[in-house]
Each structure stands twice: as C-alpha cells, then as structure tokens.
FIVO-388088 format. One record per residue (C-alpha): x, y, z; residue in one letter. Coordinates in steps of 0.05 Angstrom, whole numbers. Each point is the difference from the previous one (the first is absolute). Example, Ala and Ser with C-alpha at 12.3 -4.5 7.8 and 13.67 -1.06 7.14 Angstrom:
2
rec x:246; y:-90; z:156; r:A
rec x:27; y:69; z:-13; r:S
This chain:
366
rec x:75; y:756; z:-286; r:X
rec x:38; y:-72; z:-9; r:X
rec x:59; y:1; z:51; r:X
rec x:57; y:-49; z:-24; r:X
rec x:-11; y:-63; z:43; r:X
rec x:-73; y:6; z:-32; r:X
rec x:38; y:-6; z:-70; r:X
rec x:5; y:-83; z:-8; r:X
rec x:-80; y:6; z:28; r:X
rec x:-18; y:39; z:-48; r:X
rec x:36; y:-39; z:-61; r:X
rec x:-33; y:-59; z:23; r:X
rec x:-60; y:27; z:-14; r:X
rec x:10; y:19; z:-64; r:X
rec x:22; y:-71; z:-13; r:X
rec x:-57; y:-30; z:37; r:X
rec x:-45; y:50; z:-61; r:X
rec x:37; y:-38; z:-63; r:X
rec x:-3; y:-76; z:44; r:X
rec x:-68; y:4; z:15; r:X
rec x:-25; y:24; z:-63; r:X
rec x:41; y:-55; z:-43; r:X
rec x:-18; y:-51; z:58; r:X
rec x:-48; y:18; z:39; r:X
rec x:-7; y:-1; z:87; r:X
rec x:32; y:-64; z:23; r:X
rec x:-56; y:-46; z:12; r:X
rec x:-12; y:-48; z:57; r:X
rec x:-41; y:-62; z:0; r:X
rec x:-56; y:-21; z:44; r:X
rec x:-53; y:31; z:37; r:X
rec x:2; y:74; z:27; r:X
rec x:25; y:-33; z:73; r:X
rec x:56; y:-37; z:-41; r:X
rec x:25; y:60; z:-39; r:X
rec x:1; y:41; z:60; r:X
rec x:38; y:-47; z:40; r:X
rec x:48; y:-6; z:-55; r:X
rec x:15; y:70; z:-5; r:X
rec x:6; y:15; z:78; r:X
rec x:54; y:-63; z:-7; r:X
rec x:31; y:28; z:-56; r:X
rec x:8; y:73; z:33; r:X
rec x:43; y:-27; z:50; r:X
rec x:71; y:3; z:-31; r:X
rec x:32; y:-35; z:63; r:X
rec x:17; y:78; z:30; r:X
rec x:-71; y:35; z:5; r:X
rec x:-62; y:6; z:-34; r:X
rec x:8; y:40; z:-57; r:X
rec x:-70; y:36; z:-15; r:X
rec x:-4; y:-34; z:-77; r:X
rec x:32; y:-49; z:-42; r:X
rec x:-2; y:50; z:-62; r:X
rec x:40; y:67; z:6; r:X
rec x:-16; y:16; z:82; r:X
rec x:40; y:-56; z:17; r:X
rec x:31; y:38; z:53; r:X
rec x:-15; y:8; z:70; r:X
rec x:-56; y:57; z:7; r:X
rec x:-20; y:20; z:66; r:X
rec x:-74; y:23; z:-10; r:X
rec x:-11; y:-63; z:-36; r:X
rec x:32; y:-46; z:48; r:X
rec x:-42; y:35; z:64; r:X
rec x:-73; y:-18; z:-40; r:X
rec x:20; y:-69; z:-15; r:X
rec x:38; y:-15; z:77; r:X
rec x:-64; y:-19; z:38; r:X
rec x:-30; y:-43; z:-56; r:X
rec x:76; y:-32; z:-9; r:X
rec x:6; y:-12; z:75; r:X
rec x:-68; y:-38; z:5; r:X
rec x:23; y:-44; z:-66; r:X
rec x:57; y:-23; z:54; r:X
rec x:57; y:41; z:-48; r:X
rec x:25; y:24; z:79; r:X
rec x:71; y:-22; z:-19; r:X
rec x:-1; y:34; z:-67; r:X
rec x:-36; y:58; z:32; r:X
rec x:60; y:18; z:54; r:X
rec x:55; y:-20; z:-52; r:X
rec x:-28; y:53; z:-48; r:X
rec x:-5; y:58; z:68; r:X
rec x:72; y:-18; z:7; r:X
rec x:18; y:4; z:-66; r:X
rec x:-30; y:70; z:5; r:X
rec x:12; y:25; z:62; r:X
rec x:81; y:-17; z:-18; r:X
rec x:-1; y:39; z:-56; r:X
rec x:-36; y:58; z:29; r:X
rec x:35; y:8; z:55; r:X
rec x:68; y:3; z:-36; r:X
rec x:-28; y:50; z:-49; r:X
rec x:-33; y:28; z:63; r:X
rec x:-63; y:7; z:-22; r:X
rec x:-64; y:-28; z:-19; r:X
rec x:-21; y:10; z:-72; r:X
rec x:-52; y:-27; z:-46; r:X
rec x:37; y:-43; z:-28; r:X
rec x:62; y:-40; z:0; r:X
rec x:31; y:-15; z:-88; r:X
rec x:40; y:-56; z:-20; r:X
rec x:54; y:31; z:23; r:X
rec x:-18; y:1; z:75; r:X
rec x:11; y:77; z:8; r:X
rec x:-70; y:23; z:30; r:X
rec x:-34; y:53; z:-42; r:X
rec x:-70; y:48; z:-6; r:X
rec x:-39; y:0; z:-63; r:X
rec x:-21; y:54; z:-13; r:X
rec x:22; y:30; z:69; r:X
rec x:-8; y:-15; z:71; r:X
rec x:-61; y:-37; z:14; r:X
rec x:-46; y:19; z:62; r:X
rec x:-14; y:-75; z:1; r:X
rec x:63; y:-35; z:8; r:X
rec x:13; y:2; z:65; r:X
rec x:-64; y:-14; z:21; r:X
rec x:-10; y:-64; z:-47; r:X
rec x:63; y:-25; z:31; r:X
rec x:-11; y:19; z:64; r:X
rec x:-58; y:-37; z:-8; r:X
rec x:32; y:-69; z:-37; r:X
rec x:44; y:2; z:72; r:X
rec x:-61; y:3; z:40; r:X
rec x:-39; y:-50; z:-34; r:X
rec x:61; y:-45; z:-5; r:X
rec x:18; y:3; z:70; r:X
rec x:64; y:13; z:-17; r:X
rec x:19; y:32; z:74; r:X
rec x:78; y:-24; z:-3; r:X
rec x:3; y:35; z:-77; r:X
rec x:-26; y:60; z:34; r:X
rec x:38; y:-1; z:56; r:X
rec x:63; y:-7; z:-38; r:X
rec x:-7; y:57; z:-36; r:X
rec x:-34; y:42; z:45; r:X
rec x:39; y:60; z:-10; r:X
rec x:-4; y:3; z:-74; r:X
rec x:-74; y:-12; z:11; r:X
rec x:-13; y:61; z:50; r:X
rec x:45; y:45; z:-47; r:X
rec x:-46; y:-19; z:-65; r:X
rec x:-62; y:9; z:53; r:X
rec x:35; y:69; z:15; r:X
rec x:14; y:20; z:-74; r:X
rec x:-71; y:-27; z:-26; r:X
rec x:-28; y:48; z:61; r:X
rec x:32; y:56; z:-22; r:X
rec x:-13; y:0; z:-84; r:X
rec x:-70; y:-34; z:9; r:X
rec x:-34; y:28; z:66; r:X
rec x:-39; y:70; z:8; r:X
rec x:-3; y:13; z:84; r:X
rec x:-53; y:50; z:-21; r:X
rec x:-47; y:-27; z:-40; r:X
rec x:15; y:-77; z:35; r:X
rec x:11; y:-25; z:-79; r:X
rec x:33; y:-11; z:-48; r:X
rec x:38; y:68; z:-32; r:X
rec x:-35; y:20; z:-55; r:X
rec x:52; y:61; z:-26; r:X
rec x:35; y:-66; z:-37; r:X
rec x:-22; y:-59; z:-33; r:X
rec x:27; y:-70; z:10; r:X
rec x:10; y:-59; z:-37; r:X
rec x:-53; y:-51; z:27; r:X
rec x:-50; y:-52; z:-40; r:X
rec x:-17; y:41; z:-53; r:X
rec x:65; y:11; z:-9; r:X
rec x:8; y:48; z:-63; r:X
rec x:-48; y:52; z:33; r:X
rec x:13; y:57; z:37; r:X
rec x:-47; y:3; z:61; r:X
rec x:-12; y:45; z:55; r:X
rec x:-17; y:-38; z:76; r:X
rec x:-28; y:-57; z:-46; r:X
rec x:-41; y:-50; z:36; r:X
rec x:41; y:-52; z:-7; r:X
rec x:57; y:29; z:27; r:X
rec x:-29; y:17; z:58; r:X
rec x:-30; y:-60; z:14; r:X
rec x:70; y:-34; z:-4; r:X
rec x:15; y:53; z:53; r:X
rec x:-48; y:-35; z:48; r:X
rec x:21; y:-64; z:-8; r:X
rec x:72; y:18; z:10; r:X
rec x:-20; y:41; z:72; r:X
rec x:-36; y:-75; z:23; r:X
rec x:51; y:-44; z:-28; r:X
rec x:65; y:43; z:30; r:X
rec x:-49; y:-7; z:64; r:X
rec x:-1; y:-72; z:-3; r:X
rec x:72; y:-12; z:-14; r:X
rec x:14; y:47; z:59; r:X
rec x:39; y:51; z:-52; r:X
rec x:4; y:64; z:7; r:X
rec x:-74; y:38; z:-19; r:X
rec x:2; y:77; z:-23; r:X
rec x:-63; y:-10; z:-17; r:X
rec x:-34; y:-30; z:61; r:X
rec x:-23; y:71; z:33; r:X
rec x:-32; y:17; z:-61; r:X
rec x:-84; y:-23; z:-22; r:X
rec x:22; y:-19; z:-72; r:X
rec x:-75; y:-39; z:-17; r:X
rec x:-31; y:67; z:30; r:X
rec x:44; y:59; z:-54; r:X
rec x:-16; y:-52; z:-46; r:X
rec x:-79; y:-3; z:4; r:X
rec x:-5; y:69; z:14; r:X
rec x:45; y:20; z:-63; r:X
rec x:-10; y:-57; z:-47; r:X
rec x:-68; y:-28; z:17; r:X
rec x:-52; y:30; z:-36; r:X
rec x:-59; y:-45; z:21; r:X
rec x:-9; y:-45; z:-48; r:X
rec x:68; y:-10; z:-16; r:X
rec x:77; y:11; z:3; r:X
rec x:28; y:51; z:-42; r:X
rec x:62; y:-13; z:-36; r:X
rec x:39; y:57; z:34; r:X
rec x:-5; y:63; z:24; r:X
rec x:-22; y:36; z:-71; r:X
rec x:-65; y:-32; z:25; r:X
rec x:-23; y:-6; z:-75; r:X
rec x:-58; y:-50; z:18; r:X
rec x:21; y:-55; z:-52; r:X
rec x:-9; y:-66; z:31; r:X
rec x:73; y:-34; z:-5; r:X
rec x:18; y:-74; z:23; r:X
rec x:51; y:1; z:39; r:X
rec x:-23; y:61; z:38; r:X
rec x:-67; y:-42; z:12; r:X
rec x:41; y:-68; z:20; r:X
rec x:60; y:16; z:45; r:X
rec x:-33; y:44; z:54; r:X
rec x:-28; y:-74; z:21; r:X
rec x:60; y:-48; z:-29; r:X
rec x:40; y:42; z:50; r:X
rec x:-58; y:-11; z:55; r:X
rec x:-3; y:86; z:12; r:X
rec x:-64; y:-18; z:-3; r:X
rec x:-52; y:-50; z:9; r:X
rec x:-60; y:28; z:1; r:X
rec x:-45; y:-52; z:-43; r:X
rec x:-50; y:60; z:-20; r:X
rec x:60; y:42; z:-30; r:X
rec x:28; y:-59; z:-34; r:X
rec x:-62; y:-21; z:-28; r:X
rec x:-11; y:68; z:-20; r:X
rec x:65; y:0; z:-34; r:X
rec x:-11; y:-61; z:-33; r:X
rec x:-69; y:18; z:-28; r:X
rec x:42; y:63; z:-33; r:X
rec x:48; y:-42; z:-32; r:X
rec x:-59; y:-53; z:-26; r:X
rec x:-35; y:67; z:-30; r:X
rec x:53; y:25; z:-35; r:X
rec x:15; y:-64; z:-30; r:X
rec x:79; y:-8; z:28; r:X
rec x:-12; y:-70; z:19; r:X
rec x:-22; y:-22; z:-71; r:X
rec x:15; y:-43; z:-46; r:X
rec x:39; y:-17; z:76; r:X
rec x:30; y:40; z:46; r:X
rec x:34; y:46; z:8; r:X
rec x:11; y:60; z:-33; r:X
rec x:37; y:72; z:15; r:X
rec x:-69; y:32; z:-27; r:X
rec x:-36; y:8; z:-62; r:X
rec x:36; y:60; z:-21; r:X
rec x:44; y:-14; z:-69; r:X
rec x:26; y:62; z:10; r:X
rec x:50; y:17; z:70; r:X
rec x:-33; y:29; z:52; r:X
rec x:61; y:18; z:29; r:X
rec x:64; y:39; z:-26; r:X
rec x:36; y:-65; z:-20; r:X
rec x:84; y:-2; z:-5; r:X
rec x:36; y:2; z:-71; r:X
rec x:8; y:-73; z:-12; r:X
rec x:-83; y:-12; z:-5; r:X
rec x:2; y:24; z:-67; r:X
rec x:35; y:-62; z:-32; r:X
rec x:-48; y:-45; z:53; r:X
rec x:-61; y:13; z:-33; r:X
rec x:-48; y:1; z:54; r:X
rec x:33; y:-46; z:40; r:X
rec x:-28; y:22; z:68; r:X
rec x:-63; y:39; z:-27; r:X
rec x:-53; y:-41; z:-15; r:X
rec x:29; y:-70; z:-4; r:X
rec x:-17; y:-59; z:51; r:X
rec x:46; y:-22; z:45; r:X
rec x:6; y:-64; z:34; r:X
rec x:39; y:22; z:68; r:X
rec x:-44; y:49; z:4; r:X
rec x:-65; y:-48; z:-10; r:X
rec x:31; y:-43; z:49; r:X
rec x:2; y:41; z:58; r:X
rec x:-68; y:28; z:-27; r:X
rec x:-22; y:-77; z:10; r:X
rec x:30; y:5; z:79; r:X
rec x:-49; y:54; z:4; r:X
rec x:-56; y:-38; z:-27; r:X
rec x:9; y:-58; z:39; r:X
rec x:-9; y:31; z:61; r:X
rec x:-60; y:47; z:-15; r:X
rec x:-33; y:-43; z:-56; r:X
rec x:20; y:-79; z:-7; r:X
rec x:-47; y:-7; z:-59; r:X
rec x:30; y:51; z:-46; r:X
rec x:69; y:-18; z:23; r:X
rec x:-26; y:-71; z:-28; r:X
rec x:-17; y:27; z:-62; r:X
rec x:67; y:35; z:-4; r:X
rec x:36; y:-67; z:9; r:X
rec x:-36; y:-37; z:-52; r:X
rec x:13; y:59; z:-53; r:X
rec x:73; y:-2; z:10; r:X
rec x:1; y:-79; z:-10; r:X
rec x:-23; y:9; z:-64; r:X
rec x:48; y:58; z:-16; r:X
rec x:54; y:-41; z:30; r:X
rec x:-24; y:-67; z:-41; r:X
rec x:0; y:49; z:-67; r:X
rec x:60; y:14; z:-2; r:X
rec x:37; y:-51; z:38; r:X
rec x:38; y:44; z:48; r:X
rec x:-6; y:57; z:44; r:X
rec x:-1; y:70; z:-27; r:X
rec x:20; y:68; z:20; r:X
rec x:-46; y:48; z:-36; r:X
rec x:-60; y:2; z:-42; r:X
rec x:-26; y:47; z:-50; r:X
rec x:-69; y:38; z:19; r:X
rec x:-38; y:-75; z:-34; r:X
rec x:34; y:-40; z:21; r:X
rec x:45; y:-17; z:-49; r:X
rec x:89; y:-2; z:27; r:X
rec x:29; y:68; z:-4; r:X
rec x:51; y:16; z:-52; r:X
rec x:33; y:57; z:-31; r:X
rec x:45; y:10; z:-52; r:X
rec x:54; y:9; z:52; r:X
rec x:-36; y:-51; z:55; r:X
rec x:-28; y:-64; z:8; r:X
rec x:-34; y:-23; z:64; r:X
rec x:40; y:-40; z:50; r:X
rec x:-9; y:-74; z:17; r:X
rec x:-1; y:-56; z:53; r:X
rec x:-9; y:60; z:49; r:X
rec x:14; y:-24; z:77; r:X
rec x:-72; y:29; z:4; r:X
rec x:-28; y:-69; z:-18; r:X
rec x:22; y:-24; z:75; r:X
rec x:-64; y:46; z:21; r:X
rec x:-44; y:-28; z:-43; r:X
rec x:25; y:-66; z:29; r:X
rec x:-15; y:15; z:64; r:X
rec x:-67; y:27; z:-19; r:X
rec x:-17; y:-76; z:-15; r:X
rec x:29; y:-29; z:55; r:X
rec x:-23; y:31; z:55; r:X
C-alpha cells in the first residue's frame, strides 16, 4: 500500500514516465569514469546524498549503506557524516529509523518496516566512524536496537522470524527468514559490537542457523520455503555481509548464479523466474515485473564485491560490461529488463543518475 508521505514519490514517477519518454534519460558527456563522477557530484544536494537524480531523490537508507564505503574511499568523508546527521536528526525526532526519509523530512517505511534499516545504518555509523554521532544519540540508538530486537529476532530458532515478512531488498515480496535479511542480522550483531552498542544478538551463532537452515550445499536458498531456485541476492549477501567467507561456498554460489544465467547480459539479477516466486504485495501488479526477473545494478554491485574477492577475473569482466552499459546510455541506471534493454512500464520508467555509480567508481579506482 502507498502511505501519504510516499504520495509526491510516487507522482514523480509518473512524471519521470511522460519526461523520459518525450525526452529521454538525461545524458552525460564523456567517458563512463566522467559520467559517473558527474552523477555522484550531482547527488549531493548540499544536505545528503540522495540515492538518484530522477524520482529517488530522497535520502534512502539501504541505498546510502551500499554506496558509504565506496563514497568514503572517493574522499566524500565530509559529505558522508553531513548526510548521517542529516539522518540521524530526523530519525531521532521521529524516533525511529525507517527506510526512508521524503521531501518532507518525516521518516517513513515503504512498504513496511524494513529488517534492513537499522542494520545499513548501523553500518554507515560504523564505517564512517562517526563515534560522537553515536554517542549523541545513544539512547535513541539502543531503543531502535531494542525495538528492531523485538519485531525482527527469533531467540529460538537464532534468526530472523519467519511467522512475518519484512520489507527488505526485494522489497515488494513477501518473504519468510529470507537470506538477506538474515544476513543483515549478522552484520548488525558485529557492527553494534564494534561501536560498543548494545548486542541482543551477540549470544546467539547467527552464520551457524543460517547454514544449517538456508544452506543447501551448493547454494543459499532464498528463504525458508526452501524452493531450490537459485536467487541473487540470497547468493550475494551471505558474503557482502562477511557471515561467511568461505571461498569454496562462494565460489560455489557463484558458479550457481553463472549457470543460471543471472549475471547475463551483466549482473545481477533477482532470478530467471518472470513469474514471482514469492507471494508479492498489491502494488506489483502496476510494476510489471519490476523485481522478478529484471537486472539490477545495486544488486550487481555488491554481486561485484563478491567477485572481487573470490574471482578478480570475472569481477574484471563485470567492470568492463557495465562501462559499456554506462557509455550507452550516458548515465547510470536503476533497472534493466531481462536483455538488457531499461525497464519501463506503462506506469514506470527506470530511475537515473543512481548514487550506485560511486561503486562502480570505486571499482576503477582501487
């Protein structure tokens, strides 16, 4: 369901759907490096890094958590700690920590609460350094460490609860324990252990539940339906999030993905499915497979962490394929169709000059 500070969001993206087809993407000039340092300019508005310069121009906190690493070794540090206190203001006054914060600074969820927002900021603060943000607002911290605890955390199984689903990634599915979320979970129990935050989590062996319950071998499930369709995100964040880092299980996981063609024309797709693999919420109907089969570049980003730690060649490969995607269309894209070609609907039109591009940045940097 659309709540109303989701309302002006969702009318810019209907008028993104008549601009871009009358006018196309907004196109940069230069080389893929050139454009992508253009857009990672151009989605600082002086306040934060807002994820896009199309209709996610707005601070989102799983986006912002991918991109703070990559943004911190471009030397954005300044930027970086403005935008966690533009954030960390705003939550704290709404007092809590939501997915995102609209243009009118009132945090909300889409769709609902998110098992990943806390930990993806959580994690910004860790990565940032920020110890006097954190300090200053420790008590809103450990209460939103308390309530995440509480809706998130099963003390029997030592995972996530899978009697409800959460808003995560793949946001417009409903999931039960997902992968993902619980590999958020483990990152959230080391980083509150590094910022010296209170840990519910810390007597628990997350990584073990998790292999026992979602590790089927070869690969991770998606969740526990166990349905044995090989998904990306299930197959990238166990080792974004470091749970693991075994190289034979990644490798293994890899290999999956390579077989069943998510990584092509370039990485990374949901899965190959067109048709949901999981009970999906009302609003996917007018989305038309918007998180089904499609590619997505956050998602072949981390996918790309992955693969430059357990395979540097691929991850070469990967980087040269998005330069020419980037160079095509002269800006940095949200989401592809199954070939390749930008996503659109008759109600949607694929975002642009996604923060995202900061990654791929880095990628060349390094």
């Amino acid at each position: 369901m659309l709540y109303l500070p989701h309302l002006p969001g969702f009318f810019r993206m209907l008028g993104r759907v008549r601009q871009v087809k009358k006018h196309g993407f907004h196109r940069y000039t230069g080389d893929a490096q050139a454009i992508c340092e253009q857009i990672v300019d151009d989605c600082w508005n002086g306040s934060f890094f807002q994820t896009s310069t199309g209709h996610f121009s707005e601070f989102w906190t799983r986006d912002f958590g991918m991109c703070v690493e990559a943004l911190l070794k471009l030397d954005w540090k300044k930027e970086v700690n403005t935008t966690l206190e533009y954030a960390m203001t705003r939550f704290a006054a709404a007092g809590k920590i939501t997915t995102n914060i609209p243009k009118g600074g009132k945090p909300a969820d889409f769709p609902n609460f998110a098992a990943d927002s806390l930990p993806f900021f959580v994690h910004s603060l860790r990565l940032a350094s920020a110890k006097g943000l954190v300090k200053e607002h420790q008590a809103f911290l450990e209460k939103e460490i308390g309530r995440y605890a509480s809706l998130v955390f099963d003390h029997s199984t030592s995972l996530v609860r899978s009697d409800r689903s959460f808003s995560s990634m793949k946001d417009l599915a409903k999931r039960q324990s997902s992968t993902y979320d619980n590999s958020m979970l483990v990152m959230l129990s080391k980083d509150l252990a590094s910022l010296h935050l209170p840990n519910p989590f810390a007597k628990h062996d997350i990584a073990k539940a998790m292999q026992t319950q979602l590790w089927n071998g070869r690969f991770f499930e998606e969740d526990m339906r166990k349905t044995g369709i090989v998904t990306g995100d299930a197959n990238t964040f166990p080792f974004w999030c470091e749970v693991f880092t075994s190289k034979t299980m990644a490798q293994s996981c890899i290999a999956h993905i390579r077989k069943h063609g998510l990584d092509q024309p370039f990485p990374l797709k949901y899965t190959v499915e067109p048709k949901p693999i999981s009970k999906m919420i009302l609003v996917e109907r007018f989305s038309g497979g918007y998180e089904r089969d499609t590619i997505w570049m956050h998602l072949g980003l981390c996918y790309m962490d992955v693969a430059r730690q357990y395979d540097k060649r691929l991850f070469q490969e990967y980087v040269d394929k998005l330069a020419v995607v980037i160079e095509k269309h002269k800006t940095f894209l949200e989401v592809f169709e199954p070939d390749g070609q930008p996503f659109r609907t008759p109600f949607y039109v694929s975002d642009e000059g996604m923060l995202w591009a900061g990654k791929w940045l880095e990628f060349i940097r390094a």
